[in-house]
C-alpha positions in Angstrom: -78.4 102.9 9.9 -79.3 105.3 7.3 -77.0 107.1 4.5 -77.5 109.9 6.5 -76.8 109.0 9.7 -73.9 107.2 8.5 -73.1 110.2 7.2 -73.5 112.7 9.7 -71.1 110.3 11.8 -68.9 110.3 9.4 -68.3 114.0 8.7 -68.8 114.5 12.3 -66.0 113.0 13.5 -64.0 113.8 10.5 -65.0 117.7 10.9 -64.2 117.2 15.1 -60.6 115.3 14.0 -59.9 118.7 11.8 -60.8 121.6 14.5 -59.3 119.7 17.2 -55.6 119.9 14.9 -56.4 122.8 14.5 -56.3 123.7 17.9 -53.7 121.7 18.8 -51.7 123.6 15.8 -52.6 127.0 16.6 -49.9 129.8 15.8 -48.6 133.0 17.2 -46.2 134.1 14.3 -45.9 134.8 10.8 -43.6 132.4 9.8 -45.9 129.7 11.5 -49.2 131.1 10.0 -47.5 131.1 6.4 -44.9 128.0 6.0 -45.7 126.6 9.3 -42.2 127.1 10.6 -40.6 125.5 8.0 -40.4 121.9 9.7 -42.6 120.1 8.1 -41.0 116.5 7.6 -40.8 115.6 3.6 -43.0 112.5 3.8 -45.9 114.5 6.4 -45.1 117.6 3.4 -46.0 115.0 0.4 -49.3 113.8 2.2 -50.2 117.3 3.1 -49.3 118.1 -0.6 -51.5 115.2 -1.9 -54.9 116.4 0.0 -53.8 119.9 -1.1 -53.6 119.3 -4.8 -56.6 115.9 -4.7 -59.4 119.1 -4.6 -62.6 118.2 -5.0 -61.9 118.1 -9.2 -59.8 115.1 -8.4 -62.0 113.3 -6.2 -65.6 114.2 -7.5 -65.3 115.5 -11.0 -62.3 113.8 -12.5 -63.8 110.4 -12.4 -66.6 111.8 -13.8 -65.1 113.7 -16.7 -63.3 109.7 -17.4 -66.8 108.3 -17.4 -68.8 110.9 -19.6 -65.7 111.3 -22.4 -64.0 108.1 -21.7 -60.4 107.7 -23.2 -60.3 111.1 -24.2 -61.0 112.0 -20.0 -57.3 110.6 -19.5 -55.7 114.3 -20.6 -56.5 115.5 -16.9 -54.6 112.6 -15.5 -51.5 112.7 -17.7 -51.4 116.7 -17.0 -51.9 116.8 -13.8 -49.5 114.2 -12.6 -46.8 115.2 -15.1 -46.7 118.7 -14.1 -45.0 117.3 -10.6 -42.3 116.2 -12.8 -41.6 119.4 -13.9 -42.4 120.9 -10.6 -39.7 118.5 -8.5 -36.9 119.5 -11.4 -37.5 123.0 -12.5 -38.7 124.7 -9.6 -39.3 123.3 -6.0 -35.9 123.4 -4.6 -34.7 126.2 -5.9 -37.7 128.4 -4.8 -36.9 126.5 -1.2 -33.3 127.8 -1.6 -34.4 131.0 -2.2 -36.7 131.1 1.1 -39.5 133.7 2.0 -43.1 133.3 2.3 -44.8 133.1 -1.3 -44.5 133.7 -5.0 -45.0 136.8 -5.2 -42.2 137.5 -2.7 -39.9 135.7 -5.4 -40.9 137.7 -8.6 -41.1 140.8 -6.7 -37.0 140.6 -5.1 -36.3 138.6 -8.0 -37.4 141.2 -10.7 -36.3 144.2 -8.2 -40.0 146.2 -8.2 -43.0 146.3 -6.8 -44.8 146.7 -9.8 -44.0 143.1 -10.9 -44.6 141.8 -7.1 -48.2 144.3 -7.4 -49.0 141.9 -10.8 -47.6 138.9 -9.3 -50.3 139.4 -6.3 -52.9 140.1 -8.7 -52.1 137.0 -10.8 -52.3 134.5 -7.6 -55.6 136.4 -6.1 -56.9 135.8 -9.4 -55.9 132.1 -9.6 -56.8 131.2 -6.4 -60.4 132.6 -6.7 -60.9 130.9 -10.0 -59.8 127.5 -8.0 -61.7 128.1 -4.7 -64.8 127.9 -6.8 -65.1 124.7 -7.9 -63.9 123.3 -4.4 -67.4 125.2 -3.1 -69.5 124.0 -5.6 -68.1 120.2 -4.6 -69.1 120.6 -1.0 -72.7 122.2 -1.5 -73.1 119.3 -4.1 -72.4 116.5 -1.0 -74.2 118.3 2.0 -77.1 118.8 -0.9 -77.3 115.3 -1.5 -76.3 113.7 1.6 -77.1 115.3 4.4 -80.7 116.4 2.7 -79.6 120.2 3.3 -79.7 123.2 0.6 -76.7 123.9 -1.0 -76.3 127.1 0.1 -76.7 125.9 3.6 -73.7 123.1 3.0 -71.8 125.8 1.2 -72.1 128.0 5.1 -71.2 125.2 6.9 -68.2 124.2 4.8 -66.8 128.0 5.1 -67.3 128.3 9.0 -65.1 125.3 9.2 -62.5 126.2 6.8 -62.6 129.5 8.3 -62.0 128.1 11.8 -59.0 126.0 11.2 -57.7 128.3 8.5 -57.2 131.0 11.2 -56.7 129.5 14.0 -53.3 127.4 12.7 -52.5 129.1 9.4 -50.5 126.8 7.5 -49.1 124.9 10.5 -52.6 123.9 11.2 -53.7 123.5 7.0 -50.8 121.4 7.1 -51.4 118.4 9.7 -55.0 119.1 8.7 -53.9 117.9 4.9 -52.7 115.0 6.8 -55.6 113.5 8.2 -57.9 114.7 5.5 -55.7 112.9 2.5 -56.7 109.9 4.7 -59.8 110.0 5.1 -60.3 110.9 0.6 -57.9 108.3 -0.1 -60.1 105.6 2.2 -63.1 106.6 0.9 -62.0 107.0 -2.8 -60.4 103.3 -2.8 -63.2 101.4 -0.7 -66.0 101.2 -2.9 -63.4 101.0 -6.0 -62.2 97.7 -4.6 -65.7 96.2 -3.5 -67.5 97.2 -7.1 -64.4 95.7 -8.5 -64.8 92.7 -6.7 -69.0 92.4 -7.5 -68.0 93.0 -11.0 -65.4 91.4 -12.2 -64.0 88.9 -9.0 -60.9 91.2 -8.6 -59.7 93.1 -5.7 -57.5 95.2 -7.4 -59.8 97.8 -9.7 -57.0 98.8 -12.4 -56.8 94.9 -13.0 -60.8 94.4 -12.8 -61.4 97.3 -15.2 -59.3 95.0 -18.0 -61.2 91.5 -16.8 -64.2 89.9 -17.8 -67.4 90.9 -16.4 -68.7 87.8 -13.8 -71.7 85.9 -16.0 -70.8 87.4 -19.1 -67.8 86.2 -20.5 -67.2 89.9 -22.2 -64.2 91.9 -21.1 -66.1 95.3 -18.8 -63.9 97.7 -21.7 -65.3 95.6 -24.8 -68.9 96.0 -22.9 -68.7 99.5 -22.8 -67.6 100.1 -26.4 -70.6 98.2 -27.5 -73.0 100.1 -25.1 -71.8 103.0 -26.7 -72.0 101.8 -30.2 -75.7 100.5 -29.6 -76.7 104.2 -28.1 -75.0 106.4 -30.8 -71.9 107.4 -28.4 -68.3 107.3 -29.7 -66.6 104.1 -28.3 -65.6 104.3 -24.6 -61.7 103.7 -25.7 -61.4 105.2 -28.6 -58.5 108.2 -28.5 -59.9 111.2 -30.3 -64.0 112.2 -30.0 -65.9 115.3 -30.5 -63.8 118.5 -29.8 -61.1 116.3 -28.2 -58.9 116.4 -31.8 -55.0 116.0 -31.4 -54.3 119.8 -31.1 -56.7 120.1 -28.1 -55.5 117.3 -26.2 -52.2 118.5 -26.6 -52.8 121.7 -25.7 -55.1 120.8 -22.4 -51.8 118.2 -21.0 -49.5 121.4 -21.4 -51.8 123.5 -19.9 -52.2 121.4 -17.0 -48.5 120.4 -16.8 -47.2 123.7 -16.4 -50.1 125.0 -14.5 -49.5 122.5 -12.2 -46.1 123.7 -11.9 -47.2 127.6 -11.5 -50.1 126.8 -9.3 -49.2 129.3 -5.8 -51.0 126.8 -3.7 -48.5 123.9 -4.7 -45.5 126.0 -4.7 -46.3 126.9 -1.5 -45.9 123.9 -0.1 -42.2 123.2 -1.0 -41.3 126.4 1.4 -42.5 124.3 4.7 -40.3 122.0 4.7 -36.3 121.9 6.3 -34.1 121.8 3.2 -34.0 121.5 -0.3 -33.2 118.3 -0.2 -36.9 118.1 2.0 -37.9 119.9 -0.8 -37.1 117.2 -3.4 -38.7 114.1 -1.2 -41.9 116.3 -1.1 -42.2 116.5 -4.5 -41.6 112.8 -4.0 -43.6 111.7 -1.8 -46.3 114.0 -3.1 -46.4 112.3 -6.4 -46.7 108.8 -4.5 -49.6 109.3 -2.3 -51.5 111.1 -5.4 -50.7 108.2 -7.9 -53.1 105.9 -5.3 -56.1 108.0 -6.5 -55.1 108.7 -10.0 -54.5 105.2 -11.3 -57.9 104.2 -9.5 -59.4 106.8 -11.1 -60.3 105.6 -14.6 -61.1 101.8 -13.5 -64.0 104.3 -11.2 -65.0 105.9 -13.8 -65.4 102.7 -16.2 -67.6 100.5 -13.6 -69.4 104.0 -12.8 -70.5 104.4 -16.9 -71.2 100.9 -17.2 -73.6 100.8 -14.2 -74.9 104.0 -14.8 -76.3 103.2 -18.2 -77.2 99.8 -17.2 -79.9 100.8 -14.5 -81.3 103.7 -16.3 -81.7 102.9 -19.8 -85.3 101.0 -21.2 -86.5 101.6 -17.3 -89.8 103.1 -16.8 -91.2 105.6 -14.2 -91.7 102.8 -12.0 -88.5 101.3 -12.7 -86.5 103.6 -11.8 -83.7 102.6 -9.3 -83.4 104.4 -5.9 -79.7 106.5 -6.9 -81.6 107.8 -9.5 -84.6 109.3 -7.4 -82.5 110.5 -4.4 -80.3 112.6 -7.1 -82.9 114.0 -9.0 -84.0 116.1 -5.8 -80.7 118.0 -6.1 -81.3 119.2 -9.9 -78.1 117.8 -10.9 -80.1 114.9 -13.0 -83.4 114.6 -14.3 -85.7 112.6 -16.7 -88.0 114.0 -19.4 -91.0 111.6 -20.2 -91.9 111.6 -23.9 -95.0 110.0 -23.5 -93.7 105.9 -23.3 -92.7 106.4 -20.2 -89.1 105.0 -20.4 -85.7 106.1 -20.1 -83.8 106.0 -23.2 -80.0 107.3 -22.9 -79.0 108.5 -26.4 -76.1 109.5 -27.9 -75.5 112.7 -29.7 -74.1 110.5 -32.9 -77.2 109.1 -34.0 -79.6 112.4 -34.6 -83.0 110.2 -34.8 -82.4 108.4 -31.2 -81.1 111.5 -29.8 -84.3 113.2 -30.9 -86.2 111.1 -28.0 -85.8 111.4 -24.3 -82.4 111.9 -22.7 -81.2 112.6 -19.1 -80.4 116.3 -18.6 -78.9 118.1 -15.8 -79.5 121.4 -14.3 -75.9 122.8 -15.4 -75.1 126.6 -15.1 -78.9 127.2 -14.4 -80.1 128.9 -11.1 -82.4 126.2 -8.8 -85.5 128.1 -9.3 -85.3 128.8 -13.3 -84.3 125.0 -13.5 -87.4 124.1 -11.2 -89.5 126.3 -13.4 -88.4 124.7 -16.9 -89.0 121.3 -15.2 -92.2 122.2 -14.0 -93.3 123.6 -17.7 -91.9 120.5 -19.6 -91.6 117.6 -17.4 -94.3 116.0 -20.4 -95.2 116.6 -23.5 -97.5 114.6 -26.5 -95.3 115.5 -29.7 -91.7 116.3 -30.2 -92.6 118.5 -33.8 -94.0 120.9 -31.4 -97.6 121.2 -32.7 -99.0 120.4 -29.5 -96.9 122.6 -27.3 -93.1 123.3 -26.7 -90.5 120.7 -26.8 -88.8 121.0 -23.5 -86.1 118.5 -24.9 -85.0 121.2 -27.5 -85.1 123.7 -24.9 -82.7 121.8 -22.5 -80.2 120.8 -25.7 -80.2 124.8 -26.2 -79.3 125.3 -23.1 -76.3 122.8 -23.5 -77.7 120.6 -20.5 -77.7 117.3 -21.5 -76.2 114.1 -19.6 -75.9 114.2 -16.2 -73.7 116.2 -14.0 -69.9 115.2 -14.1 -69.5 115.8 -10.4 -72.2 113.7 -9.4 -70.7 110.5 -10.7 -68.1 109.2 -8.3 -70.0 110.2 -5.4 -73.5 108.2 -6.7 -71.4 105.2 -8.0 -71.6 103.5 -4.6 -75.4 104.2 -5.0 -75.6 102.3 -8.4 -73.3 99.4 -7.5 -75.5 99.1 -4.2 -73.1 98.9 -1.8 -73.5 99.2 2.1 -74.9 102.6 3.6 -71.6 103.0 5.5 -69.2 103.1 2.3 -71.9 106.0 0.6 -71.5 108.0 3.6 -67.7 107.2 3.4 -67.4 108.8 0.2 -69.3 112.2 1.3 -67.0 112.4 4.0 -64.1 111.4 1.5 -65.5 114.1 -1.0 -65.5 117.1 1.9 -62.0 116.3 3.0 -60.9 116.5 -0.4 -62.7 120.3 -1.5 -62.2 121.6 1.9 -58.7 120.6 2.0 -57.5 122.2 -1.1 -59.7 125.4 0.0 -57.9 126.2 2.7 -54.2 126.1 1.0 -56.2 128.6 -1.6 -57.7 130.6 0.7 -54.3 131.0 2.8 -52.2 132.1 -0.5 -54.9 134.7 -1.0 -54.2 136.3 2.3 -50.9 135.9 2.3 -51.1 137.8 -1.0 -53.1 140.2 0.2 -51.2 140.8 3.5 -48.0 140.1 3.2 -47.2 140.7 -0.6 -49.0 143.5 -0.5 -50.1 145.4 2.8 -46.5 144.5 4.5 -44.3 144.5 1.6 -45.8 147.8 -0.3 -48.0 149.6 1.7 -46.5 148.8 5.4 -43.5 148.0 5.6 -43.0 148.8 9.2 -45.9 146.2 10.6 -45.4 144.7 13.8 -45.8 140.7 13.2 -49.1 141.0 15.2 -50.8 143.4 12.8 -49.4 141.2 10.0 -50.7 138.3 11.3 -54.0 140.1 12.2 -54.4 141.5 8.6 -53.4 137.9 7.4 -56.5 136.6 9.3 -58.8 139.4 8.8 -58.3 138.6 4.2 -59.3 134.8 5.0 -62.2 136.2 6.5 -63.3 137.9 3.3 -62.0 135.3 1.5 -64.5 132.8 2.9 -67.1 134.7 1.9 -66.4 134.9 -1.4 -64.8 131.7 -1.8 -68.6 131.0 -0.4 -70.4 133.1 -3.0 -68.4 131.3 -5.9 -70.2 128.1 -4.3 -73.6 129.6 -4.2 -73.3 131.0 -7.8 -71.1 128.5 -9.3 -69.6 129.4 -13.4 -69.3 125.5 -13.9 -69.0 122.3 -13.3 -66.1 121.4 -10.9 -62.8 119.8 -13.2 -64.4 123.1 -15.9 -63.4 125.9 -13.5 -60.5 123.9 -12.1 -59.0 123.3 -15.5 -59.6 127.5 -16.3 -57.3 128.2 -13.2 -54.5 125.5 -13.9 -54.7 127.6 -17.7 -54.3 131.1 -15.6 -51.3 129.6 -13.7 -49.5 128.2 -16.5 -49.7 131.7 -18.6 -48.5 133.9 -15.9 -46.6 132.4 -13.2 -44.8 129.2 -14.8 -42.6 131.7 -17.5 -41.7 134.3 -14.7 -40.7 131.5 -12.2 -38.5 130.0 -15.0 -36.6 132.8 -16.6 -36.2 134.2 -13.0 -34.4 131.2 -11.9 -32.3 129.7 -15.1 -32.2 133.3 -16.9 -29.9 136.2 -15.6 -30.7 138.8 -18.8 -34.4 138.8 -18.2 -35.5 142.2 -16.8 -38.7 143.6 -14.8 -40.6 145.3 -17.3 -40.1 142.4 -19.7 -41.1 139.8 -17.1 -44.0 142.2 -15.7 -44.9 142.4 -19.5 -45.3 138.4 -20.0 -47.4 137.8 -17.2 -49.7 140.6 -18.0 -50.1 139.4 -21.9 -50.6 136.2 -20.9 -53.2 136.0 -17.7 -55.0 138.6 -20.5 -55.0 136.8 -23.3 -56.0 133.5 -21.1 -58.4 135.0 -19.0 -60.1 136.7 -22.1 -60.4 133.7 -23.9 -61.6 131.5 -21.2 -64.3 134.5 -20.3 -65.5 135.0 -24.0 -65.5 131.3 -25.0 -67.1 129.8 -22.0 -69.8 132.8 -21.3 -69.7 135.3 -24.2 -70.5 133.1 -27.1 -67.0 133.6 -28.8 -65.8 130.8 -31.1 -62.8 128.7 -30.2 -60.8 131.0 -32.9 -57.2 130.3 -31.7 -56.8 127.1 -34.4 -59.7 126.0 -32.4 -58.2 125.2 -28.9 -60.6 125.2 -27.0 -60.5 127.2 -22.8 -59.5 124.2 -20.9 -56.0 124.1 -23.2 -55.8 127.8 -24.4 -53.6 128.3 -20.9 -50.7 127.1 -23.7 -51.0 129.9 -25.7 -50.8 132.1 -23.4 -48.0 131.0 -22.0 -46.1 131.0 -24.9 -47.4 134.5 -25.5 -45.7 134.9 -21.9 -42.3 133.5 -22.9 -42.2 135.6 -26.3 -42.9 139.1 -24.8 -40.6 138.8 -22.0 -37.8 137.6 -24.7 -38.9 139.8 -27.8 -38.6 142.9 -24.9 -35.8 142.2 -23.3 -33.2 143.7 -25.8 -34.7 147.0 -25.2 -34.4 146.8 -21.7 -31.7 146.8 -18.4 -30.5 143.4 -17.5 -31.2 143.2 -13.5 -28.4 144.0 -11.2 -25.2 142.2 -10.4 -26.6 141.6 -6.7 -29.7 139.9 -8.6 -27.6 138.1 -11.0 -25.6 136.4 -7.6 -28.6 135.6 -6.0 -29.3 133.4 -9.1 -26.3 131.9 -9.5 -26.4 131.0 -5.9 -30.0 129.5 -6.1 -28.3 127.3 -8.7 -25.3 126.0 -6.5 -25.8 123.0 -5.1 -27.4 122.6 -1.4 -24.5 123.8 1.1 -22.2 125.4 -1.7 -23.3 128.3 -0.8 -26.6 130.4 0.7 -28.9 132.1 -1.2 -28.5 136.2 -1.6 -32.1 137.5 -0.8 -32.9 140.8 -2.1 -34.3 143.1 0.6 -37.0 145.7 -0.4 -38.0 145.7 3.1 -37.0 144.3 6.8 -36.7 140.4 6.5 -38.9 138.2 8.2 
């Protein structure tokens, strides 16, 4: 059979296996719609917290971010697994203690106001939003290319079905969703590693084949790459520190991720489905287990997918060129500009002279049409000094668009490596799981945000739990939407926008979550104060750096690791404030004390602003 056949099986029954748990899941209360009852067993909690957090950065774009920067890729790994450690110590079970539905409901009874709950609200919509988008952009980027449809149209069909099973089972029904969806991305992720591992190197395992020698060669697959890389003006594929990656950056980018990960709403959320703190504790666990199988794959991926990427394309001609190439190029997420020799010459951006000729470039940031367009006008040209008409090349490097897409390089790596139709289309199906997966835990802490935090909390106090859990369905409806218009009209690539949330987390949530639990003289308006400087300062960063042109000033840290800053810019308002300020109240200072007791010492005291739950 064809890819896509293979693939419409594929995501056909995996897309049936999701609506019919859904159904089977389907809730009648707000407690079941938002922690899904709260009996979720820990190791069903850490597989369900595994496809949550494995988004579509994880499986399509981190990979891909390994292969293009090599070593220097590994600061996503070491971030985003290490923030679980600080998640499972510092903040899981005593957010589980404390009970309720969200985050916001903690900052909001913990700092006694509204105000600080309004920004808390504010802070996850914003969050979430940022982190929806790049799971959109991953789907519309595997219907596009698999399923031969527009990615607009894959975009629609990913939010109808997120939409469906989102409402229908809230997080009862996200959750057992999770399940079977970290599955199905794990399968598909770990498949093709093994069987390129095998083809290359003779070994089944792919961390131990991406350290052997390459079968023929006698040339260990790292040492290879290095001297690729050296031949083509690149940095070497190992070495630590390239380009804009200096120390102080990838310092800054692990820390962001670390306590982003730890902030993140969608994550935390998690922890408050399960029986006990001590479920709480084997989550975080388990969560970490099932997650590792991916990320220490993951660079082994990424290393066979550079090696076979450049080995196919580079010195090929038109005719040449090999069939992943062709079917890729019809998305506009790689393309070829002929110089006049007709061949395909992969430069580096280290050796000025080679990088002067042909290169690969992908579409980027650029609308479809304007990309068409600038393809159309300089798809050839006779001399690069521009006498004879303009140099497209210089226009593309302009524009920033050179070397292919990062989120197209896990899911073509099957393609290159020529493996059996079956395993390509197991890897789209593995590549929807994983974006739509972590879209619906965003997309469920935006309405639960929206209509609990805020419509039943502040505005409505007096609800009835079907109008909650009617407003609760009606914000993922509008959610969808523009969780869907992110993926039409996406602001990057998919680890880019991902990393900008995890930097948005880290600056307002991680510092309130910690003073509020290990901190009994920290205040409202100092804590309300942090999270507002420091989602600010990130966001305007992020926003001028990456879109307005604005140097990396801040000792040139650059958006991905500026989340840092800001929250240390969190930490030192709340504490440089806090002498001018009330301490909370003796009932709050209880409540903390009891969320630090140990598990059946002693129950939590929950502040009520408004009738519990």
């Amino acid at each position: 059979m064809s890819i896509q056949t293979w693939t419409f099986l594929f995501v056909g029954i995996s897309f049936s296996l999701y609506l019919v748990i859904a159904w089977l899941s389907r809730v009648r209360d707000t407690q079941g719609f938002y922690v899904a009852g709260r009996g979720v067993p820990a190791i069903a909690n850490g597989m369900a917290t595994a496809a949550d957090w494995m988004s579509a950065a994880s499986f399509i774009s981190m990979a891909g971010l390994i292969a293009t920067m090599g070593y220097a890729g590994g600061v996503y790994l070491m971030g985003w697994t290490g923030g679980y450690v600080l998640l499972a110590l510092l903040l899981a079970p005593y957010l589980r203690k404390f009970g309720h539905y969200t985050v916001p409901d903690f900052i909001g009874d913990r700092y006694e106001s509204n105000m600080a709950r309004l920004v808390a609200v504010l802070c996850a919509v914003f969050v979430s939003f940022t982190y929806v988008a790049g799971q959109m952009r991953g789907v519309g980027i595997v219907f596009s290319r698999f399923l031969e449809v527009d990615i607009n149209v894959g975009v629609t069909i990913g939010m109808a079905i997120v939409f469906i099973y989102a409402t229908l089972g809230g997080m009862k029904g996200i959750t057992w969703t999770q399940v079977a969806q970290y599955w199905v991305l794990i399968t598909a992720f770990l498949i093709p590693a093994i069987a390129i591992s095998i083809r290359l190197t003779g070994h089944a395992v792919p961390q131990i084949g991406m350290g052997s020698d390459l079968l023929g060669e006698g040339v260990y697959l790292l040492d290879k790459l290095d001297q690729i890389h050296s031949d083509l003006g690149f940095a070497a594929y190992t070495e630590a520190f390239t380009g804009s990656w200096d120390r102080i950056n990838v310092f800054c980018t692990v820390l962001a991720l670390m306590v982003g990960t730890a902030g993140l709403p969608h994550v935390i959320v998690r922890f408050y489905t399960v029986k006990s703190v001590k479920a709480a504790r084997w989550s975080a666990f388990w969560a970490l287990f099932f997650i590792s199988m991916l990320y220490l794959t993951a660079p082994a991926t990424a290393s066979f997918a550079r090696y076979y990427m450049i080995q196919s394309l580079h010195g090929q001609s038109a005719q040449e060129l090999p069939g992943w190439f062709n079917n890729w190029e019809k998305t506009g997420l790689i393309i070829w500009l002929d110089d006049g020799d007709d061949r395909v010459e992969y430069y580096g951006p280290e050796d000025p002279e080679k990088f002067s000729q042909n290169e690969i470039f992908r579409r980027g940031q650029l609308a479809p049409a304007r990309f068409a367009q600038i393809r159309a006008e300089h798809r050839q040209w006779i001399d690069s000094d521009g006498s004879e008409g303009t140099d497209g090349r210089q226009v593309l490097r302009e524009m920033r668009l050179v070397g292919p897409d990062r989120d197209i390089i896990v899911l073509a790596t099957p393609e290159m490596a020529e493996l059996a139709n079956w395993i390509i289309a197991l890897v789209a199906a593995g590549g929807l799981a994983a974006a739509l997966s972590t879209a619906s835990g965003l997309l469920l802490v935006i309405s639960s945000s929206v209509a609990h935090d805020l419509y039943y909390r502040i505005i409505n106090p007096a609800a009835s739990e079907a109008r909650r859990l009617m407003v609760g369905r009606v914000v993922i409806g509008f959610a969808v939407v523009i969780a869907g218009l992110f993926g039409i009209f996406p602001p990057g690539f998919v680890s880019q926008v991902v990393a900008f949330a995890f930097g948005l987390a880290a600056s307002s949530f991680f510092p309130a979550l910690v003073l509020g639990i290990f901190s009994k003289r920290i205040g409202t308006v100092p804590a309300t104060a942090g999270m507002v400087v420091g989602i600010s300062f990130t966001a305007y960063y992020i926003i001028g750096s990456v879109y307005g042109g604005m140097s990396n000033w801040c000792f040139g840290i650059g958006p991905q690791g500026i989340g840092a800053v800001g929250m240390v810019l969190n930490f030192a308002t709340a504490f440089l404030l806090t002498p001018f300020f009330a301490p909370p109240s003796s009932q709050v200072k209880d409540m903390i004390d009891s969320l630090r007791e140990p598990e059946g010492a002693g129950p939590a005291v929950a502040i009520e602003t408004a009738p519990e739950h």
